[in-house]
C-alpha positions as CSV (number, residue, x, y, z in Angstrom):
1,X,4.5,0.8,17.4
2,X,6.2,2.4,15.1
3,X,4.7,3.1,11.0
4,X,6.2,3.7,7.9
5,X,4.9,4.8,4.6
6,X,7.0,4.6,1.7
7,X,6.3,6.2,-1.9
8,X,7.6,7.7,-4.5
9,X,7.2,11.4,-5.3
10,X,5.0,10.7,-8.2
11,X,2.5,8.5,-6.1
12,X,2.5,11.6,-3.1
13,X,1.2,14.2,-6.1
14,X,-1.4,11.7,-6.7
15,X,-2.6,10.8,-3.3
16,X,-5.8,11.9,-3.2
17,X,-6.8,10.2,-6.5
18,X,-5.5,7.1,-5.9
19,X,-6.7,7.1,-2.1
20,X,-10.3,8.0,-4.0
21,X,-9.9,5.0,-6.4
22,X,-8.7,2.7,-3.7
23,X,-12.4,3.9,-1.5
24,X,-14.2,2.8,-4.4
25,X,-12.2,-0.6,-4.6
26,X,-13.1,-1.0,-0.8
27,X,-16.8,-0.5,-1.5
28,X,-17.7,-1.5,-4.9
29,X,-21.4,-0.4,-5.0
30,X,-19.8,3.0,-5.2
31,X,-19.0,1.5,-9.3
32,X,-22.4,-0.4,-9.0
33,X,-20.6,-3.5,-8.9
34,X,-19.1,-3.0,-12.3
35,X,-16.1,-5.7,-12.8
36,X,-14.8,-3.9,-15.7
37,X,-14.7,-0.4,-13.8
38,X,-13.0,-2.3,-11.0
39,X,-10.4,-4.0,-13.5
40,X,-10.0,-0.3,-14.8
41,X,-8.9,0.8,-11.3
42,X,-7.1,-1.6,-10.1
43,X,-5.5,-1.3,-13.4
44,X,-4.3,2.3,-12.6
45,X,-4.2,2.7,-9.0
46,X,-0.9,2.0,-7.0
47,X,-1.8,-0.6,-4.3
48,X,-1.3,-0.3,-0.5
49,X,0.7,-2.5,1.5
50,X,0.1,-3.0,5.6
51,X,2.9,-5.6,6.8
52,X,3.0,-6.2,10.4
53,X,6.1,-7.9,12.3
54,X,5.8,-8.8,15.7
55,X,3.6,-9.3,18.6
56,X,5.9,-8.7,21.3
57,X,7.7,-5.2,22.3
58,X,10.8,-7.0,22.9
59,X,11.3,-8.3,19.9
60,X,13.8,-6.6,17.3
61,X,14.3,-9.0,14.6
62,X,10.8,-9.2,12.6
63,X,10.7,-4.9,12.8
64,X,13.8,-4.6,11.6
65,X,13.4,-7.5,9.0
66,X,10.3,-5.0,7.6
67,X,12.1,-2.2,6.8
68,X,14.7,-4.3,5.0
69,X,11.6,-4.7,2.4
70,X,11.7,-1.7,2.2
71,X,15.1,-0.5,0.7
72,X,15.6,-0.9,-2.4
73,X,17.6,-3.8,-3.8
74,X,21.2,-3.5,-3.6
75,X,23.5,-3.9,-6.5
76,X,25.4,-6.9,-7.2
């Protein structure tokens, strides 16, 4: 299996802060259930993404698919 992260500069400086906001998105009676603290958050917070491909080792097409999602759009 192989992973990838992707991110920008920016977001790695501000992991920690957006990996806290994201824990209290995952467990919302850390905000005491508060909708408009989550809106706040989710508001600010860069999301995370975990795309899987295939189910077989054999197959190529779906892993290599994934990482075309990854690149940034080409010009044209």
């Amino acid at each position: 299996m192989i992973a990838v992260a992707v991110a920008s500069d920016k977001l790695m400086a501000n992991y920690d802060k957006n990996r806290a906001q994201m824990a209290k998105l995952a467990d919302p009676r850390t905000i005491n259930m508060n909708d408009a603290e989550a809106e706040k958050i989710i508001n600010e917070v860069a999301p995370v993404y975990y795309i899987t491909g295939t189910i077989h080792s054999s197959e190529a097409g779906a892993p290599t698919a994934l990482m075309e999602l990854a690149l940034p759009p080409r010009g044209g």
